[in-house]
C-alpha positions as CSV (number, residue, x, y, z in Angstrom):
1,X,-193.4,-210.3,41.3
2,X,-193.6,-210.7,37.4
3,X,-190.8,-213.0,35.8
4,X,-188.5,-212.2,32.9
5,X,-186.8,-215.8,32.5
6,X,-183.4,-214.9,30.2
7,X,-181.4,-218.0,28.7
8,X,-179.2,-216.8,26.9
9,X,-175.2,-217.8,27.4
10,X,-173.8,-214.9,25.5
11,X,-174.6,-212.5,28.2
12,X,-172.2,-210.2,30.0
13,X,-172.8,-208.6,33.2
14,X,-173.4,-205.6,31.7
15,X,-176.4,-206.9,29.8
16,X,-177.3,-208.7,32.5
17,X,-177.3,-205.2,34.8
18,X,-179.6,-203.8,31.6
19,X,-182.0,-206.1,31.9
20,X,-182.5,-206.3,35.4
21,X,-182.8,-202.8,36.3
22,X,-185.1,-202.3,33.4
23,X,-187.2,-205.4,34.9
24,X,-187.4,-203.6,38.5
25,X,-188.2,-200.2,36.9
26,X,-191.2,-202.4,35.8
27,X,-192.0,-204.5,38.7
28,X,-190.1,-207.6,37.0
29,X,-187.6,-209.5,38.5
30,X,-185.3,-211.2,35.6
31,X,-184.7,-214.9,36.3
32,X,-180.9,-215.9,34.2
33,X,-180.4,-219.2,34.2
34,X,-177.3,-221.2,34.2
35,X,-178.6,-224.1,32.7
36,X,-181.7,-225.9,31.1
37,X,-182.8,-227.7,33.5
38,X,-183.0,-224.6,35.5
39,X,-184.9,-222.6,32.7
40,X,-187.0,-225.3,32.3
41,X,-188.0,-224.8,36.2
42,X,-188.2,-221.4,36.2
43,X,-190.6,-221.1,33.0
44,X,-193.1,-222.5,35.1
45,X,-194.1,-218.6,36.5
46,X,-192.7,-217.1,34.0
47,X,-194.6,-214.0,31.7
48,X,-191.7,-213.1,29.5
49,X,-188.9,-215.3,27.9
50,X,-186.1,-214.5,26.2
51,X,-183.9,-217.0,24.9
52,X,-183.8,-219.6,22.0
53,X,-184.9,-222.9,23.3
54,X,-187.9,-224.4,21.7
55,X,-188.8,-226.1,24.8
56,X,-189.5,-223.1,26.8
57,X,-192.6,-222.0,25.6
58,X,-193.9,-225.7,26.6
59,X,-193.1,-225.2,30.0
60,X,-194.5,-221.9,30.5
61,X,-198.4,-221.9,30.9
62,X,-198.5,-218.2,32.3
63,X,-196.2,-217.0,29.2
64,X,-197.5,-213.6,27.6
65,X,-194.5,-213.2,25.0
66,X,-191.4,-215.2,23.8
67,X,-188.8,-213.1,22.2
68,X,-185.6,-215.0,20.6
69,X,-182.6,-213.9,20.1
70,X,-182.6,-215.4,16.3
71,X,-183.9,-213.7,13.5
72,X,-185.7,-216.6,11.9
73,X,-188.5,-217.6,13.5
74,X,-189.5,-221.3,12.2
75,X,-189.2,-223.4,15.2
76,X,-191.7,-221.3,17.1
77,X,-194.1,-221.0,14.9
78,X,-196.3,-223.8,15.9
79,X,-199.0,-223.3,18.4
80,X,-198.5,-227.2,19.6
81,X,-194.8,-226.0,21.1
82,X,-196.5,-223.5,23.8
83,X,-198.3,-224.1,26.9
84,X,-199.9,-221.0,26.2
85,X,-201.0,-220.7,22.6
86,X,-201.8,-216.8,22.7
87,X,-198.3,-215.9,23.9
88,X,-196.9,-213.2,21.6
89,X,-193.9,-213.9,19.3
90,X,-190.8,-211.3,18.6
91,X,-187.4,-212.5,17.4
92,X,-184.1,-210.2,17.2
93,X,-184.4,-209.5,13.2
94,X,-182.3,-206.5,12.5
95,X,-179.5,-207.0,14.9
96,X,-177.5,-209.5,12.4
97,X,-177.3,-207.0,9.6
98,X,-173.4,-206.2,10.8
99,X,-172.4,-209.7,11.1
100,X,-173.6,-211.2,7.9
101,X,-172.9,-208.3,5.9
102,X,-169.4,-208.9,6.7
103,X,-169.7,-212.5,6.4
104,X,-171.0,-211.9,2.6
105,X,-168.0,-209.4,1.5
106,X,-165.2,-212.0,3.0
107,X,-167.2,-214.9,1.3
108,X,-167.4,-213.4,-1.9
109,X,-163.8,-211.3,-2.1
110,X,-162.7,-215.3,-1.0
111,X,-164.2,-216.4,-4.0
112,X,-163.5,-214.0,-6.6
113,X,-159.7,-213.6,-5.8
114,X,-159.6,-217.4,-5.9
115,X,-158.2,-217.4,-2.1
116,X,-159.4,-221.0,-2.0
117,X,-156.7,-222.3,-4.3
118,X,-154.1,-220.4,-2.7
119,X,-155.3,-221.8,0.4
120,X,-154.2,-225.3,-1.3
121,X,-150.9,-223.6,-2.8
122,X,-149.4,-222.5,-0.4
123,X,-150.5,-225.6,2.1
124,X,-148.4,-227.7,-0.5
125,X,-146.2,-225.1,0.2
126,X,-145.9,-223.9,-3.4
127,X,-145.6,-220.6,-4.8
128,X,-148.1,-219.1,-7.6
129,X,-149.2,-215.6,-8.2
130,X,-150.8,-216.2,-12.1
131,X,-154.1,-217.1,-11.1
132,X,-157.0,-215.1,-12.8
133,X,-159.0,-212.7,-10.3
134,X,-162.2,-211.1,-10.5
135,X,-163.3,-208.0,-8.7
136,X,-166.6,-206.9,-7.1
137,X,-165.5,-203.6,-9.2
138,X,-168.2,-203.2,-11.7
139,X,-169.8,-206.3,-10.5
140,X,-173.5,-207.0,-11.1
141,X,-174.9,-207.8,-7.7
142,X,-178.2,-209.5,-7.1
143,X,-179.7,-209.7,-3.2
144,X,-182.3,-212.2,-3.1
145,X,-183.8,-211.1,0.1
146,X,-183.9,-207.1,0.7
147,X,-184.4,-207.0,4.2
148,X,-182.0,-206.0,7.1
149,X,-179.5,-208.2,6.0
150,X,-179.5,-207.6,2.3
151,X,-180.1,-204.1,2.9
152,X,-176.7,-204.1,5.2
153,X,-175.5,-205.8,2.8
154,X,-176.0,-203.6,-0.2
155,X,-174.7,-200.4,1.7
156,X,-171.0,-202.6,2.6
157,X,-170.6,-203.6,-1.2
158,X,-171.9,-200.3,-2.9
159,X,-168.4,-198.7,-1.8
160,X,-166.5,-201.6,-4.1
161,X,-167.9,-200.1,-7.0
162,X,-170.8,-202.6,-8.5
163,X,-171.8,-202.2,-11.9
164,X,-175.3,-202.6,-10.5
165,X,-177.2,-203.7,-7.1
166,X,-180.3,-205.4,-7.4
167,X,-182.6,-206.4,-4.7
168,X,-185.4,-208.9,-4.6
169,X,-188.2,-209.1,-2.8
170,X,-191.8,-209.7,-2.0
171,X,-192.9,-206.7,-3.1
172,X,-190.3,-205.0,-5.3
173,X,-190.3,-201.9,-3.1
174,X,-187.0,-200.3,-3.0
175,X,-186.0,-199.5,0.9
176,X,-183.2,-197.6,-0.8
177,X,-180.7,-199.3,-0.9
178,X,-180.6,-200.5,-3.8
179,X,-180.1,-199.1,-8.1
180,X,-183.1,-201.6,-8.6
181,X,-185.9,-203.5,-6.9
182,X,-188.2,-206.2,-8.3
183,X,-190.4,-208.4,-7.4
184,X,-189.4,-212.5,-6.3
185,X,-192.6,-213.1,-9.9
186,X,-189.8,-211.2,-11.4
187,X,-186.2,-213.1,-10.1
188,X,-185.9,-215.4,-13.6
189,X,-185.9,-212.0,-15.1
190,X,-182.7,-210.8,-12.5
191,X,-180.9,-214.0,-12.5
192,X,-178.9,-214.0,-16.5
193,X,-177.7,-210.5,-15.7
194,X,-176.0,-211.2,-11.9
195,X,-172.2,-211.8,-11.1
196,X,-172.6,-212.2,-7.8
197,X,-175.8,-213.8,-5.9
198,X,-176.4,-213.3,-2.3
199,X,-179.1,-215.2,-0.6
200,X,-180.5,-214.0,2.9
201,X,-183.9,-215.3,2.7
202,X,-185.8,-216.6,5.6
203,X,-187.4,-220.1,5.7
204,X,-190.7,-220.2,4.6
205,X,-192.7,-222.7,2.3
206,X,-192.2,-219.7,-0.5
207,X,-188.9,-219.8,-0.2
208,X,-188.1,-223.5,0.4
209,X,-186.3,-225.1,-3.4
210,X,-186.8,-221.0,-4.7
211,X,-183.1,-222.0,-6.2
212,X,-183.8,-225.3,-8.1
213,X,-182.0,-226.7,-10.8
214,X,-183.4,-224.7,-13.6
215,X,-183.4,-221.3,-12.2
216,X,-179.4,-222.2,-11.1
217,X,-179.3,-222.9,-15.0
218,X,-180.7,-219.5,-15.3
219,X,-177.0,-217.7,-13.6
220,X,-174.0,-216.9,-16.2
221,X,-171.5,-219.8,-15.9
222,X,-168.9,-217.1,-14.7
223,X,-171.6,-216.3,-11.5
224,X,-171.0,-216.4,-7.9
225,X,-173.3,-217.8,-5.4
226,X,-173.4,-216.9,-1.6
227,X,-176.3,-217.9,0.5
228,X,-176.1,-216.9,4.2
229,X,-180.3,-217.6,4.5
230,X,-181.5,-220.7,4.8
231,X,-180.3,-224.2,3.1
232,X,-183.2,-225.0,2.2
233,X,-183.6,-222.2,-0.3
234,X,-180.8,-223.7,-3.0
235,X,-181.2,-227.3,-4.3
236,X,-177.8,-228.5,-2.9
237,X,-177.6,-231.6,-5.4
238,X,-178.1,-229.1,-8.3
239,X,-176.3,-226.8,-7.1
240,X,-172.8,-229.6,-6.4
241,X,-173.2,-230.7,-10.0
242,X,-173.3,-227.1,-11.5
243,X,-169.7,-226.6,-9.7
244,X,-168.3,-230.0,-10.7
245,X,-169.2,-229.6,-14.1
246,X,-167.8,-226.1,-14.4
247,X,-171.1,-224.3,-14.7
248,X,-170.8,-221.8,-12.0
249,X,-167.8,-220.0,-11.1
250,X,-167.9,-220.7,-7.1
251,X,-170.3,-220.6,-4.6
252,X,-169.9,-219.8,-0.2
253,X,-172.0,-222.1,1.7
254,X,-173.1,-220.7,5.6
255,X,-176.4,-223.0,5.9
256,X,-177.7,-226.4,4.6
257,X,-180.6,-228.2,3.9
258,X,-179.1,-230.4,7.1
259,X,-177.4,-229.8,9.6
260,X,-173.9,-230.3,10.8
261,X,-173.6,-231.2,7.2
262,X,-173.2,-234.9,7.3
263,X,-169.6,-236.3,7.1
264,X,-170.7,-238.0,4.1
265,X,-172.0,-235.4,2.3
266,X,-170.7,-235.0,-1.3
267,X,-170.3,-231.0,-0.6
268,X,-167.2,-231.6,1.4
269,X,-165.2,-232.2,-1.4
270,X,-166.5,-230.0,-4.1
271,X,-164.6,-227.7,-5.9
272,X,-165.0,-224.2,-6.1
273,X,-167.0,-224.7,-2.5
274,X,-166.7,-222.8,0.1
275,X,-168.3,-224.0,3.6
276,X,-168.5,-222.5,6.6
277,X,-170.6,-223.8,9.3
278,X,-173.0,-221.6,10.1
279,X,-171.2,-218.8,11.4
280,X,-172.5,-215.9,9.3
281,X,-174.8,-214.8,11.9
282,X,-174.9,-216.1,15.5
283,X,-174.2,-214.2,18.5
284,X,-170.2,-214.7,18.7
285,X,-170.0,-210.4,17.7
286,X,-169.9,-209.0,20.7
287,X,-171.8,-206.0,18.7
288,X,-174.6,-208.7,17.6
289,X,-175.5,-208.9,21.0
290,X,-175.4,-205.8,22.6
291,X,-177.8,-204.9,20.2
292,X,-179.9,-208.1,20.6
293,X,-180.5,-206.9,24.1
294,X,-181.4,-203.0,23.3
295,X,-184.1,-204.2,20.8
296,X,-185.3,-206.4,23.8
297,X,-185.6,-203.7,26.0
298,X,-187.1,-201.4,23.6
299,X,-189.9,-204.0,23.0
300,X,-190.0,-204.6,26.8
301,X,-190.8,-201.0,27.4
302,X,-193.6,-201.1,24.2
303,X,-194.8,-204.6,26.3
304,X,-195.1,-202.6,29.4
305,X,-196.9,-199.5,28.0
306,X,-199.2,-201.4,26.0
307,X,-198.1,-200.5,22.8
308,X,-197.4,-203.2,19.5
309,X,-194.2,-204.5,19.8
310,X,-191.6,-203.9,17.0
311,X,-190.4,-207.1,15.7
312,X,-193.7,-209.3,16.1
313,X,-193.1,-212.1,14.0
314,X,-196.3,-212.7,11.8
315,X,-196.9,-216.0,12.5
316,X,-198.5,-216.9,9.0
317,X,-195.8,-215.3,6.9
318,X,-192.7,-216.8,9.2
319,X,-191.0,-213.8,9.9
C-alpha cells in the first residue's frame, strides 16, 4: 500500500482520524511518527510527506510530493536536499493569515499606546498615565507584502479607521483589499507617506536587505515598523541605530537575520524595541492547524485525481 508519512507534533486525533480515512479512501495508509528517527525510517517507502523536516526529502527516494506545514518555503528549495529531485513541492501558505494578522494589530496597538514603557512603570511599580498615545485611527498604513498575510492583515486594521491602506507588491495588482496598490519599483515612493509599516515578505534574494539603511531613512521619524516576514528583509544594524538615535518612533521584531537572536545581540537592549521570538505564525493556534490539514487534504484529493495542486511552491520564485 501507498505511504503518507505525517511528522508533524501539533496533531490531534481528530486530524489524525482526517487524514487517515482520507488516505484509505485512496488506497494510502498514513505513517505518524513519534519521533525522527522513526520518520527518518519510514521515509524510506514513502510517496507523500507532510511535515517540516528538511531531512525528509533525503531519505525518501520513492517521494512524489513534500508538502510543509510552513508557508515559506526556502529550506526546500534546493534539489541537493531530495533523494528524488522531481518530487513536487506545496507548503501551507494561506493558513497563517489569522495568526499573524493578530500578531500585527497587538504589535502595533503595543507600540503606538506606548505599552512598553508602562510595562517598565508599573514593574518599578510606579504610577503614570501622561504618556503621549498614538492611534491606528486615521493612520497611514503601508503592507509591504500583499499576500495572504497582508491581505488578512489589511481587512483586521481597516475597521480601526486608517487614513489610508497601502499594499506593496510584485505586481501592484490590488486583490482588494486595499485603498491602493503599487508596485515593490514603486515602495521609495510609499515609504515618506506611512505611519505604520508592516512587513510579511517571504525570503527571496529580491527581498533579502529590501529595508536598508537609506530606504529606513526614507520612513517619517514619527513611523512604526513591524515586520512579521523574514529578518533578513530589514537591515537590523540600520534599523537599531535609527531607534537609538530617535529616528523612528518604534519598531515589533518577530524574525531576525539569526536565529535565537544571540544573547549578545545589541537588539536586546534597544529602546523603543519590541521582540518577540518568532511567535507571529507557527502552529501553537489551534485554528492555524486545523486549517493546515484541510488545505492538505484538498491538495491530497487534487494529488489523487491528477489535477495541479493548489499551493505548488514555484521553486524559482521561492514561494
Amino acid at each position: 500500500m501507498k505511504k503518507i508519512l505525517v511528522d508533524i507534533a501539533q496533531l490531534t486525533p481528530a486530524h489524525r482520524a482526517a487524514i487517515s480515512e482520507a488516505a484509505a479512501r485512496r488506497g494510502f495508509a498514513a505513517v505518524f511518527c513519534e519521533s525522527r528517527e522513526q520518520a527518518l525510517a519510514e521515509a524510506a517507502d514513502a510517496e507523500i510527506i507532510f511535515g517540516p523536516d528538511v531531512a525528509l526529502p533525503g531519505a525518501a527516494p520513492r517521494l512524489k510530493w513534500l508538502c510543509v506545514p510552513s508557508a515559506g518555503a526556502e529550506a526546500y528549495l534546493s534539489p541537493e536536499i531530495y533523494a528524488s529531485p522531481e518530487a513536487v513541492l506545496t507548503n501551507s501558505s494561506g493558513a497563517y493569515g489569522v495568526t499573524i494578522a493578530e500578531h500585527i494589530v497587538m504589535a502595533a496597538l503595543e507600540l503606538m499606546r506606548r505599552q512598553l514603557d508602562y510595562d517598565k512603570i508599573v514593574a518599578g511599580r510606579g504610577w503614570r498615565r501622561d504618556l503621549p498615545i498614538r492611534s491606528l485611527r486615521g493612520s497611514r498604513i503601508a503592507l509591504l507584502g500583499a499576500g495572504d498575510i497582508g491581505r488578512t492583515a489589511a481587512r483586521r486594521l481597516r475597521g480601526f479607521e486608517p487614513a489610508s491602506i497601502t499594499g506593496v507588491n510584485r505586481s501592484g495588482k490590488n486583490p482588494g483589499e486595499f485603498d491602493r496598490v503599487l508596485p515593490v519599483s514603486r515602495l521609495d515612493e510609499a515609504l515618506p507617506e506611512t505611519d505604520l509599516l508592516v512587513m510579511s515578505l517571504p525570503g527571496t534574494p529580491e527581498t533579502a536587505g529590501i529595508m536598508d539603511a537609506r530606504r529606513l531613512a526614507l520612513l517619517p521619524e514619527d513611523t512604526y515598523l513591524v515586520n512579521v516576514g523574514r529578518g533578513s528583509a530589514v537591515d537590523e544594524a540600520a534599523l537599531a541605530a535609527m531607534l537609538r538615535d530617535g529616528r523612528l518612533a518604534g519598531a515589533a521584531l518577530d524574525v531576525f537575520e539569526t536565529e535565537p537572536l544571540p544573547p549578545d545581540s545589541p537588539l536586546w537592549d534597544c529602546p523603543r524595541l519590541l521582540i518577540t521570538p518568532h511567535v507571529a505564525g507557527n502552529m501553537t493556534l489551534g485554528y492555524t492547524v486545523d486549517r493546515i490539514v484541510e488545505m492538505f487534504l484538498e491538495d491530497f484529493d487534487n494529488y489523487c485525481d491528477g489535477r495541479p495542486l493548489r499551493r505548488r511552491v514555484d521553486r524559482n520564485k521561492g514561494y
